[in-house]
C-alpha positions in Angstrom: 0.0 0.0 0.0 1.3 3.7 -0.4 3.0 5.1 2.3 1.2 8.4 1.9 -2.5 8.5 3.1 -5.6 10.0 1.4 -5.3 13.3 3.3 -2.1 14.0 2.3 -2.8 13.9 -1.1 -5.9 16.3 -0.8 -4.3 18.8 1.4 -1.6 19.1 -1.5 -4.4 19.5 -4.0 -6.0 21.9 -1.8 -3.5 24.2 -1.1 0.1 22.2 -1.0 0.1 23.3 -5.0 -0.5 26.9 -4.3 2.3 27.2 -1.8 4.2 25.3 -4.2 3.4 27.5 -7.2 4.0 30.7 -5.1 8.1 29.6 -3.6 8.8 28.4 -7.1 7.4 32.2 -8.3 9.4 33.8 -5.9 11.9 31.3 -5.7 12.4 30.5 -2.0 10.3 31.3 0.8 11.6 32.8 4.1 11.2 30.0 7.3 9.4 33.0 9.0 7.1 33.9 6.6 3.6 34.5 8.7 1.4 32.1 6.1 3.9 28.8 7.0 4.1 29.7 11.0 2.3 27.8 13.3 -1.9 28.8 12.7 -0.8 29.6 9.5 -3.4 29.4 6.3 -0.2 27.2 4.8 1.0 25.6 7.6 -0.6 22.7 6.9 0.5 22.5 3.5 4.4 23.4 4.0 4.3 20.4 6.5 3.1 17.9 3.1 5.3 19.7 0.9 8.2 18.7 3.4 7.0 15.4 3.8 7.1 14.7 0.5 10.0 16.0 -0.6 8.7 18.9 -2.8 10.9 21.3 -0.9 13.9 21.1 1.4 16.1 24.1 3.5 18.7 25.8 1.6 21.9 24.6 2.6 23.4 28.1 3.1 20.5 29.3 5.0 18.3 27.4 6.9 15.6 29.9 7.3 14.8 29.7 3.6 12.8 27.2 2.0 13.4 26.2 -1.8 11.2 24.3 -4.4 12.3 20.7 -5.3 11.9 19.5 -9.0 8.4 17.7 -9.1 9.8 14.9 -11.4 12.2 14.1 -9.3 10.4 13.2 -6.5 7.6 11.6 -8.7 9.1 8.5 -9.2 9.7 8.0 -5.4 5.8 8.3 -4.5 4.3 7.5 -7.5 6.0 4.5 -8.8 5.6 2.1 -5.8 1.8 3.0 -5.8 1.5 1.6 -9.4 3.9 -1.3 -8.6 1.5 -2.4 -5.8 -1.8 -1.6 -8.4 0.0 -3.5 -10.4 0.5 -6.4 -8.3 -3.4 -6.4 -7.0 -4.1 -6.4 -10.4 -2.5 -9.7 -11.0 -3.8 -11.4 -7.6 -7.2 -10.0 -8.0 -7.5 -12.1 -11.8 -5.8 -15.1 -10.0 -8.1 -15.0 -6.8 -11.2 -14.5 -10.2 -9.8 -17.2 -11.7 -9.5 -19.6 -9.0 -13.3 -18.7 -8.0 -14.2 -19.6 -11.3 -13.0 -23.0 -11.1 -15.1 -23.6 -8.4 -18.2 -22.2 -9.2 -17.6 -24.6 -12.2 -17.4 -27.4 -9.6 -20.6 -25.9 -8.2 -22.6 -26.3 -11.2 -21.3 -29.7 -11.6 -22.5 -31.0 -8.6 -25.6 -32.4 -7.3 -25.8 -29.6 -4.5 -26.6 -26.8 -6.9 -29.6 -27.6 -7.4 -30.8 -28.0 -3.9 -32.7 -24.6 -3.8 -34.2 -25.9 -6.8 -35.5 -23.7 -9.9 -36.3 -20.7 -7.7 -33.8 -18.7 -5.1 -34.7 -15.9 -2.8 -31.9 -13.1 -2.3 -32.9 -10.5 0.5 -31.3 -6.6 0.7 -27.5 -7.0 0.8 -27.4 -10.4 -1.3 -29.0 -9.1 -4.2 -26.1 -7.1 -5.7 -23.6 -9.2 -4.9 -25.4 -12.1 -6.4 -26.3 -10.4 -9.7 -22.6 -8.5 -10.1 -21.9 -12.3 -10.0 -24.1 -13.2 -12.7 -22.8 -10.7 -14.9 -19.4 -11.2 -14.2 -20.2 -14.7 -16.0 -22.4 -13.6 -18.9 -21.1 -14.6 -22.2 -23.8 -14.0 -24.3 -26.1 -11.9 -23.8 -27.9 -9.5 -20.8 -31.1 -8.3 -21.2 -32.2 -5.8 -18.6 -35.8 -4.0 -17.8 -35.1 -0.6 -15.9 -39.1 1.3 -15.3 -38.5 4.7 -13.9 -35.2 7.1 -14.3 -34.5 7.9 -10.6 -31.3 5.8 -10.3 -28.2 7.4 -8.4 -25.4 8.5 -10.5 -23.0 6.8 -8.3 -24.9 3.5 -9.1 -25.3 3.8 -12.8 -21.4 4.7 -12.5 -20.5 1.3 -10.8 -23.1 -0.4 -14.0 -21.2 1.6 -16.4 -18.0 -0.5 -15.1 -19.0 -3.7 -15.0 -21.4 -3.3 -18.2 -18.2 -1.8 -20.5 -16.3 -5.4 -19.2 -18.9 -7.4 -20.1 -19.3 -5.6 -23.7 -15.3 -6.1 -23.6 -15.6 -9.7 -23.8 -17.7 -9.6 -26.4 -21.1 -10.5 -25.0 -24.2 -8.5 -26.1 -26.4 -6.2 -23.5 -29.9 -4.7 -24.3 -31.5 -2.4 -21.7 -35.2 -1.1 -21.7 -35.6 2.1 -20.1 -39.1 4.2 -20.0 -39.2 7.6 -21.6 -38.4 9.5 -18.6 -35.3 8.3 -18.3 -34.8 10.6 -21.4 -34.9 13.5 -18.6 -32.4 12.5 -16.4 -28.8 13.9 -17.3 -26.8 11.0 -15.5 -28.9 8.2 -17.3 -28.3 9.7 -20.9 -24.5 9.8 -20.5 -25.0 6.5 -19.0 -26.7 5.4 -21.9 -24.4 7.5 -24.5 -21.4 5.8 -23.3 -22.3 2.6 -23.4 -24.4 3.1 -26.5 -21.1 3.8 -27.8 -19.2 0.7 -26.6 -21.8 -1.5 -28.2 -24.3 -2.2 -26.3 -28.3 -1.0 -27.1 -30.6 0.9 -25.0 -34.5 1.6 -25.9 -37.3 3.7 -24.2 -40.7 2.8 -24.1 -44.1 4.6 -22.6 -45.6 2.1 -20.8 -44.6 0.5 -17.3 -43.2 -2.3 -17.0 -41.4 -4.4 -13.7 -37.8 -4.5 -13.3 -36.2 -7.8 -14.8 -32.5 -8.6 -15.4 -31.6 -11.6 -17.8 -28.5 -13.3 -18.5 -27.7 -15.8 -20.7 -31.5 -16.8 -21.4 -30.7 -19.3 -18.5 -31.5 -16.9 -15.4 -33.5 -14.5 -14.8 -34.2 -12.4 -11.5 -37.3 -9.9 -11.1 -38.5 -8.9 -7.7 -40.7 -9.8 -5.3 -44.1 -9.2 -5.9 -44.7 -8.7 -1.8 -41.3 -6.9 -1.4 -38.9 -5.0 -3.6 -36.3 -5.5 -1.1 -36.4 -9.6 -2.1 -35.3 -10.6 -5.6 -35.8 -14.0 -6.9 -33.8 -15.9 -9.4 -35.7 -17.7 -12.0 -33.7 -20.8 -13.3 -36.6 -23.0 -14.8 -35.5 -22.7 -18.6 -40.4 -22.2 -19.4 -40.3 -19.6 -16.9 -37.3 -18.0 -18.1 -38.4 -18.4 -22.1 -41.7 -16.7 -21.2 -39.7 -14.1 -19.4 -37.9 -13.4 -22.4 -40.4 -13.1 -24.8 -41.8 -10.5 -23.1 -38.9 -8.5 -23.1 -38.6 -9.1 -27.0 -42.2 -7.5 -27.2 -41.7 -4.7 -25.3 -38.6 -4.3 -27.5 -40.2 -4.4 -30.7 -42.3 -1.6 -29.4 -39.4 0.5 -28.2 -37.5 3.8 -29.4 -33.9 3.7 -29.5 -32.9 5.9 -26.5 -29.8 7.9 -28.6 -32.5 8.9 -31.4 -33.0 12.7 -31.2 -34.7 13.1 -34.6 -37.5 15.5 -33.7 -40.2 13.3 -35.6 -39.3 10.5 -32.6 -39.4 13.0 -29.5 -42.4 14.5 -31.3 -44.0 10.7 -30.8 -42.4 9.8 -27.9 -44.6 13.0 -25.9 -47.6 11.7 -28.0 -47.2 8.4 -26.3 -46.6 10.2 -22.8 -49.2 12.3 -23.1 -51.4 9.2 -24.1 -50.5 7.5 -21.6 -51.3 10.3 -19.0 -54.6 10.6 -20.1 -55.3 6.9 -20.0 -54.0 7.2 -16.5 -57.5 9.4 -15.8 -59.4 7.7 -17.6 -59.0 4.5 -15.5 -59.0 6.6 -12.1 -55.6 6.0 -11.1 -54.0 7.6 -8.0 -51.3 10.1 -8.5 -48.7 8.2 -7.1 -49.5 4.9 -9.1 -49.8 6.9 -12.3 -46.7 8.7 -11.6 -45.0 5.3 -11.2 -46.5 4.0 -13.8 -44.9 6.7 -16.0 -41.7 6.4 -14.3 -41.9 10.4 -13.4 -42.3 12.1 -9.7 -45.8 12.8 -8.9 -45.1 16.6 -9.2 -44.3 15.9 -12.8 -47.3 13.8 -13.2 -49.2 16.9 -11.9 -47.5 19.3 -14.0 -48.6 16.5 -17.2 -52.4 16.5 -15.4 -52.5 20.4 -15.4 -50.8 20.5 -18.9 -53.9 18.4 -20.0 -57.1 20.5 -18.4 -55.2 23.9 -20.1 -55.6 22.0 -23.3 -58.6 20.5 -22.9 -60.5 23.9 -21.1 -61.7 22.2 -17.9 -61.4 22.9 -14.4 -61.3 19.8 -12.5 -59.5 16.2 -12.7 -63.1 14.8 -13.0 -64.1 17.5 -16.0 -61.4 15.7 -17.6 -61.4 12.3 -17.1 -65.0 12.8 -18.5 -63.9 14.8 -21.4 -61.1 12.7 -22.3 -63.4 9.4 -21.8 -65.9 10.5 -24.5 -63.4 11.7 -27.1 -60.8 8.8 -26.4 -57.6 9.0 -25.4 -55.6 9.5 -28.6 -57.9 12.7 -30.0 -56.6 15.7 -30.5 -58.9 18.4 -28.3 -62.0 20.0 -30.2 -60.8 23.6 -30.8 -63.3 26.1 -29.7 -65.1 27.8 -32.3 -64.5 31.5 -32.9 
């Protein structure tokens, strides 16, 4: 491990390089200068600069301080941290590889199928056990994603392990609904993988979260609990599973298409899909879900919708929009 700790790095990058900048400007620094002393705003910093070896005392006057030559000290702390990178590299693929072997044994034996066709994994188990399936795809993922609210951080730990699996060649294609369109972190998600190979649609409708690799396991959650994920093994179950996705594929938008004709119908089929929300009474928050936007949004779509229509109430429109159906344009008012 490197002999210098986190915080050393980030009070050089917070103000080590500034007090470095400003005795290589001036070209030595006197020892009693008030912003080095003791309470010092660089204080702190000469101390890392020193420890590092980025300046020492001039020989012929020890009260002066005087810059060091970056690339000379470089090498000292930066080569043993890439040795050891380097070295974890190596025992991390051997550790893989010898994991590998035995979840070969595993599948060979009798005792993998004591759990059967169908496995329960609660909270904590669930990521673990899926990074785990993808780690062995060699074919193809296909994954299900309703709604857009998924943290940056996550979709940045996806993007990881996604780009290796596209590096070995196998094939991912992700569903998304059109909301995801709005959010910022799932569009560069989806451009840089988009770019790496893989392909990612948007549809209007709602559909439940589903993850398939290899057309040999699939896990969806629990009906009674989203925290509970169960892996589907039984090769009907999983065929059915994966014709579903194929329809709801068929029916999707590329997500990286920005022609204006395919936004144009992709807020057709929102709005549509809004309005068949009042139609069949739904709750805000199950109509929100079911668009995959925030309830405020679904509001703002609701409001958007009785302005365009000329009503004043949710149940003006729901009656408005249930006798003209929920694909016709409004009846303009007569002048």
């Amino acid at each position: 491990m490197s002999q210098y700790p986190p915080e050393i790095r980030a009070v050089l990058e917070s103000s080590g390089i500034e007090l470095y900048e400003a005795i290589v400007e001036a070209g030595s620094m006197p020892a009693a200068d008030p912003r080095i002393a003791e309470g010092g705003e660089y204080a702190e910093a000469l101390g890392v600069l020193d420890e590092l070896g980025l300046i020492r005392r001039d020989s012929d006057n020890k009260e002066q301080w005087l810059p060091v030559d970056p690339a000379a000290v470089q090498s000292r702390v930066v080569a043993p941290m890439s040795h050891e990178g380097a070295r974890l590299l190596e025992e991390s693929s051997e550790w893989a590889r010898d994991f590998g072997t035995l979840t070969q044994a595993w599948r060979r034996s009798p005792a993998s199928d004591k759990t059967g066709p169908f496995s329960y994994f609660r909270e904590y188990e669930v990521r673990s056990f899926i990074s785990a399936l993808v780690a062995e795809c060699e074919e193809e993922m296909l994954t299900a994603q309703p709604q857009a609210g998924r943290r940056p951080e996550l979709l940045e730990a996806t993007a990881r392990q996604d780009g290796a699996l596209l590096e070995r060649g196998a094939r991912i294609r992700t569903l998304y609904q059109h909301s995801a369109r709005r959010s910022t972190a799932t569009r560069e998600y989806a451009a840089k993988m988009t770019q790496l190979g893989a392909e990612i649609r948007t549809l209007d409708e709602f559909f439940n979260r589903m993850i398939v690799i290899d057309r040999r396991v699939a896990v969806i959650p629990s009906p009674s609990d989203l925290r509970v994920a169960l892996a589907v093994r039984e090769p009907t179950v999983v065929a059915y599973l994966v014709d579903v996705f194929e329809r709801s594929w068929e029916r999707a938008r590329p997500f990286t298409n920005s022609d204006s004709a395919v936004l144009k119908d992709i807020a057709i089929e929102q709005r549509a899909m809004t309005m068949r929300m009042l139609v069949e009474g739904h709750s805000d928050p199950v109509a929100a879900k079911r668009l995959g936007v925030s309830p405020r949004t679904y509001a703002g779509y609701v409001a958007d919708l009785k302005r365009e229509f000329d009503v004043e109430t949710r149940f003006q429109l729901g009656y408005v929009i249930g006798q003209q159906g929920a694909h016709e344009e409004p009846q303009q008012a007569e002048g």
